[in-house]
C-alpha positions as CSV (number, residue, x, y, z in Angstrom):
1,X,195.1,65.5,284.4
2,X,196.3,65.2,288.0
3,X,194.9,64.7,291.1
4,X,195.5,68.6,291.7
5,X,194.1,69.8,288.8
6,X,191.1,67.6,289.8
7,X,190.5,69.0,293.3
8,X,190.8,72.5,291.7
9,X,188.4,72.2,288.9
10,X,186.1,70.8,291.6
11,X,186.6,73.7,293.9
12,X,186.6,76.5,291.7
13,X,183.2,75.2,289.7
14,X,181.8,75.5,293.6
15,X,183.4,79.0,294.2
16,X,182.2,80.4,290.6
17,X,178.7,79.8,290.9
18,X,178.3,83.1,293.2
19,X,179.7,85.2,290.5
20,X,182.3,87.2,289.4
21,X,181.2,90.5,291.5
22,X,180.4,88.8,294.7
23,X,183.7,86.6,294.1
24,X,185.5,89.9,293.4
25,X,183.7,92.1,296.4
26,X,184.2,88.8,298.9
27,X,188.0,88.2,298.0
28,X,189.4,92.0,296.7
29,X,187.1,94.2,299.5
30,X,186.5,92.0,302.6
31,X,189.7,89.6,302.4
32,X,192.2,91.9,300.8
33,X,191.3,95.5,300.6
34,X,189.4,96.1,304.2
35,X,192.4,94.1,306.2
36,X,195.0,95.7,304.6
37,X,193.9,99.7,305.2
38,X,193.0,98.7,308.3
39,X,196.0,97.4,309.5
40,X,197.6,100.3,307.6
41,X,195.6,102.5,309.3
42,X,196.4,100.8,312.9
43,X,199.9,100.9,312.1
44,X,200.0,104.6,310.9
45,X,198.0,105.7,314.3
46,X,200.5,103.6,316.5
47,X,203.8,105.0,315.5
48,X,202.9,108.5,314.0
49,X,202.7,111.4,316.6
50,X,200.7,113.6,314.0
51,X,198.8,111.3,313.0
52,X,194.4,112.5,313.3
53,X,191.7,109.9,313.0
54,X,188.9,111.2,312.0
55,X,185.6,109.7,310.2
56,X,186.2,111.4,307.1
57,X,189.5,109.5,307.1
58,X,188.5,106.5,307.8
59,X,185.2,106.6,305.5
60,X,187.4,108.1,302.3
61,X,190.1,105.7,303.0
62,X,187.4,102.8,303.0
63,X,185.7,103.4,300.2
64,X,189.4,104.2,297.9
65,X,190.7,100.4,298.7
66,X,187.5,99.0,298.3
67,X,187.8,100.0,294.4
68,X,190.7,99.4,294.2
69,X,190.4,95.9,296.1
70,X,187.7,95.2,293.9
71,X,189.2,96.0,290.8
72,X,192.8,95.6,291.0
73,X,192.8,92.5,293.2
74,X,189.2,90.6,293.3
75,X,188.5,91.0,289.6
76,X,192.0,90.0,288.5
77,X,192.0,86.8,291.1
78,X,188.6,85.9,288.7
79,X,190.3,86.1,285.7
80,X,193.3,83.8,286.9
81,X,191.1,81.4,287.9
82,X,188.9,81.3,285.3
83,X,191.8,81.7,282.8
84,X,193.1,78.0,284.6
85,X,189.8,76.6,284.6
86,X,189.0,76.4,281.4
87,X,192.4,75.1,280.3
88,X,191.9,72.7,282.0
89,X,188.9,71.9,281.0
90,X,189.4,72.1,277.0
């Protein structure tokens, strides 16, 4: 085992004691999902004429990409992780 696979094991056995659905809400919702729509969002009310912000927008749009951050992003960065951990480990 390298020195690589050494400093990962280390830092992933730090990052996995929150859990997988605080791991997954931290790094698919508030690092992924959030900045993304919102600079979607930013970008969309910059350039489009039409465009209407409204709460409803902004509350439906939050909610959609936080599933699907969660879900498509945080939970599948787990399973990578935890999918390399543990061949490393055996």
């Amino acid at each position: 085992m390298n020195n690589v696979d050494e400093r990962f094991i280390a830092w992933w056995e730090e990052k996995r004691k929150v859990g997988k659905w605080k791991y997954a809400f931290k790094h698919g919702v508030l690092m992924f999902a959030l900045p993304v729509y919102t600079g979607v969002e930013l970008f969309r009310y910059f350039t489009r004429t039409d465009y209407e912000l409204s709460v409803t927008r902004i509350l439906a749009g939050a909610i959609i990409w936080s599933v699907l951050g969660l879900l498509s992003f945080g939970l599948i960065q787990w399973q990578t992780q935890e999918k390399r951990y543990r061949k490393l480990k055996s």
